[in-house]
SETI-887631 format. One line per 10 residues: number of its first residue (from 1); for each residue x, y, z of N, C-alpha, C. Coordinates in pm, 1 decimal, padded with zeros to 6 digits, m for minus. Atoms other than C-alpha are relative to their C-alpha. Layout:
SETI-887631
NUM = X,Y,Z,X,Y,Z,X,Y,Z  ...
This chain:
SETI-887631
1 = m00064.2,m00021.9,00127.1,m00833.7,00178.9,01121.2,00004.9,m00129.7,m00081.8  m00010.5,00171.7,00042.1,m00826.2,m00181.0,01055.0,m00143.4,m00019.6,m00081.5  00111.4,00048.9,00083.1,m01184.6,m00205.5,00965.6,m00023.0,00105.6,m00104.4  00024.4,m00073.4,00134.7,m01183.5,00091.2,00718.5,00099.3,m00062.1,m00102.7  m00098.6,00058.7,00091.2,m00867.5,m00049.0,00564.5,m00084.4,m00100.8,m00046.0  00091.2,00080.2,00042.0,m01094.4,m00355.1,00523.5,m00142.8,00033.6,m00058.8  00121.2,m00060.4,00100.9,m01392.7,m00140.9,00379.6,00034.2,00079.7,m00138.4  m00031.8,m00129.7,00100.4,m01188.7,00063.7,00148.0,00079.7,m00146.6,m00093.5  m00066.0,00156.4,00086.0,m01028.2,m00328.2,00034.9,m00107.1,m00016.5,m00083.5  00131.2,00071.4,00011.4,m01375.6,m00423.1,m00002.9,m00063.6,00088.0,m00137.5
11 = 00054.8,m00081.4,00088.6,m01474.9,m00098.2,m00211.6,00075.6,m00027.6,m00163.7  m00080.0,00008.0,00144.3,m01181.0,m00143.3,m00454.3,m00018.6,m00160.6,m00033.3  00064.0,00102.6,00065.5,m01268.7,m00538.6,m00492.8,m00107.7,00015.4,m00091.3  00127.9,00043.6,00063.4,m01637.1,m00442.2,m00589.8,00034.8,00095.1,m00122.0  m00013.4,m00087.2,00112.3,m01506.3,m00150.9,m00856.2,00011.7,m00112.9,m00125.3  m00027.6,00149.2,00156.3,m01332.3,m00447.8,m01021.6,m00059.9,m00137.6,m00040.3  00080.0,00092.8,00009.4,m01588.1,m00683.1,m00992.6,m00069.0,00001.4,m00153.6  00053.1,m00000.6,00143.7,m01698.6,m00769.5,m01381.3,m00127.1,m00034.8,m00000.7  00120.3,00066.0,m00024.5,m01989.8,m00954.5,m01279.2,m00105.2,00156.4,00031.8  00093.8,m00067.4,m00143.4,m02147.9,m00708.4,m00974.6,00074.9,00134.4,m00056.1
21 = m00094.4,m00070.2,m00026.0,m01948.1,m00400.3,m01036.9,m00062.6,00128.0,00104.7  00070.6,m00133.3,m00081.1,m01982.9,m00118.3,m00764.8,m00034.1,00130.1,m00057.7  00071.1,m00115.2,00031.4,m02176.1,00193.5,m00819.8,00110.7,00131.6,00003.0  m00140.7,m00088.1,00045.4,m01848.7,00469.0,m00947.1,m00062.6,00058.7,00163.6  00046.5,m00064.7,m00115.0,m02083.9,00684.0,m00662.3,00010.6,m00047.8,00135.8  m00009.9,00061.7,m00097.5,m02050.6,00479.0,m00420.3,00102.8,m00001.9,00068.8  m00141.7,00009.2,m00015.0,m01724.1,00410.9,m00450.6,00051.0,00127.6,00029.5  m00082.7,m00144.7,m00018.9,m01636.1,00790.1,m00429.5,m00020.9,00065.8,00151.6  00046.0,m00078.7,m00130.7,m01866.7,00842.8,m00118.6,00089.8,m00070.7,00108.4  m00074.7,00088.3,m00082.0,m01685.4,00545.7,00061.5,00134.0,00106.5,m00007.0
31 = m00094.4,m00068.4,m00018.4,m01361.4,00731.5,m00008.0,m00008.7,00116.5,00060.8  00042.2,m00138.1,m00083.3,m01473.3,01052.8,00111.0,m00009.6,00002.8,00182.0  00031.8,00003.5,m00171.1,m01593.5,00920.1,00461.6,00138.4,m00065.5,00063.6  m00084.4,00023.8,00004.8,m01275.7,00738.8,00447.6,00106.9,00091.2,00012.6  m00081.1,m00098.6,m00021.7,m01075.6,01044.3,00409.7,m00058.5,00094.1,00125.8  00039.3,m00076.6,m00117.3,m01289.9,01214.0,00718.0,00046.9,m00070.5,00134.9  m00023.5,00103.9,m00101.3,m01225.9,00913.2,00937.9,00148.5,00055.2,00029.1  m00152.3,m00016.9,00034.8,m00827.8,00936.8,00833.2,00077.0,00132.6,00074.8  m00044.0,m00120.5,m00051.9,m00811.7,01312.6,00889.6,00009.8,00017.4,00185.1  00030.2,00012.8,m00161.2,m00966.6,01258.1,01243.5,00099.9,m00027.3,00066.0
41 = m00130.3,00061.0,m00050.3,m00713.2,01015.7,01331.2,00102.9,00084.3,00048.4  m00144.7,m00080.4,m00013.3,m00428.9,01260.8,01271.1,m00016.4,00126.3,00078.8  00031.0,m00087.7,m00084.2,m00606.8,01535.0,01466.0,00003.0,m00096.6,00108.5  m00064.5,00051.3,m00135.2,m00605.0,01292.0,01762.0,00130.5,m00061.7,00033.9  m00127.2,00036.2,m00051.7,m00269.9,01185.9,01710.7,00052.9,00171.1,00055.1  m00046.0,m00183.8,m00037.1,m00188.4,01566.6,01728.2,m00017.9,00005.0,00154.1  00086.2,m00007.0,m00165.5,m00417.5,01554.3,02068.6,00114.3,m00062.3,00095.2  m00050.4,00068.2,m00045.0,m00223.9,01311.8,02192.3,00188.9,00041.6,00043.0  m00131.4,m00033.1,00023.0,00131.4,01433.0,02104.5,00032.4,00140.4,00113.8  m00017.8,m00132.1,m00030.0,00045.7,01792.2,02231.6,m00007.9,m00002.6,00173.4
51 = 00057.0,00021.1,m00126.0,m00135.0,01671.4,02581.1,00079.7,m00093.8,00075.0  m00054.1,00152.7,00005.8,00100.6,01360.4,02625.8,m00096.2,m00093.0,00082.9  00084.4,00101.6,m00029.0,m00224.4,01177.0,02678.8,m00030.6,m00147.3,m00035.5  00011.8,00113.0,00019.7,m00306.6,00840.5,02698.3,m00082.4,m00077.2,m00070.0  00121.5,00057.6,00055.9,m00651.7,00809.2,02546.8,m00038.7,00098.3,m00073.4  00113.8,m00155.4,00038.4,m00882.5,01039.2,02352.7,m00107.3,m00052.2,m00056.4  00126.3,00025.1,00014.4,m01182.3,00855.0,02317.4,m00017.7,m00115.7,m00093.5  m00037.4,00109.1,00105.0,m01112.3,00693.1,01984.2,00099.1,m00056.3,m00023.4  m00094.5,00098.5,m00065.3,m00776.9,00602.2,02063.1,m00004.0,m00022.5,00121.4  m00015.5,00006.0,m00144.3,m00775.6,00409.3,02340.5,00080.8,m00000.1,00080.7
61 = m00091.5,m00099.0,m00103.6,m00581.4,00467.5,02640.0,00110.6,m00146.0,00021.0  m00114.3,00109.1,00050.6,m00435.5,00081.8,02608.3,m00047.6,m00098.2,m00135.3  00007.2,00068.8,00123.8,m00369.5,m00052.1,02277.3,m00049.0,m00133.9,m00011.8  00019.3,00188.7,00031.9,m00478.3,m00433.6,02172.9,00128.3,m00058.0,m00000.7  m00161.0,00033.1,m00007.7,m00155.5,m00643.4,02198.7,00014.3,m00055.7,m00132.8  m00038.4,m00050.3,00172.7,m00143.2,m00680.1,01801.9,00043.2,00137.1,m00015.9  m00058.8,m00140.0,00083.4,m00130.7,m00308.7,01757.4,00143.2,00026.8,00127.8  m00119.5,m00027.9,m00058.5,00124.9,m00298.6,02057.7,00114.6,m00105.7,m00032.4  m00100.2,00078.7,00039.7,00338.3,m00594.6,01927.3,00066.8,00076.6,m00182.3  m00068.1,m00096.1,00131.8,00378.0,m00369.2,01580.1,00073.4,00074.2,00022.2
71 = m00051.1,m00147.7,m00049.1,00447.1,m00066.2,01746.8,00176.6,m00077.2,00038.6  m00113.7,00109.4,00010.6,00764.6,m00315.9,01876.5,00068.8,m00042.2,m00110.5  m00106.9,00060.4,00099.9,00861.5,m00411.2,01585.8,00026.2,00102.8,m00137.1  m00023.2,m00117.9,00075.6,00875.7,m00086.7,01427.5,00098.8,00073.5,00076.2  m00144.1,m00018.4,m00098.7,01147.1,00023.1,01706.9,00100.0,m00039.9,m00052.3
């Protein structure tokens, strides 16, 4: 999620780029795959919630200790 957040940063930099500016199309398709990615997610949190599983392929079964030091400080 981290690196789409950082592609979807990246998309809205190049919109406003005066110089370079990104292709409107481009920009819309990025959002699109962006919103498929997103949806996914929340179907495997679902997975996860329903199964009380640990992994499901694209989440993994142990977090990075960044995303588990958040999760902490959101408690």
């Amino acid at each position: 999620m981290e690196d789409l957040r950082n592609h979807l940063f990246a998309t809205l930099e190049g919109l406003l780029d005066r110089d370079k500016p990104l292709d409107v199309e481009v920009a819309k398709t990025v959002a699109k795959t962006a919103s498929v990615l997103i949806d996914s997610a929340k179907v495997e949190v679902e997975y996860l919630k329903i199964t009380g599983g640990k992994g499901s392929g694209f989440i993994p079964e142990q977090l990075p200790e960044k995303s588990q030091a958040q999760i902490r400080r959101l408690k």
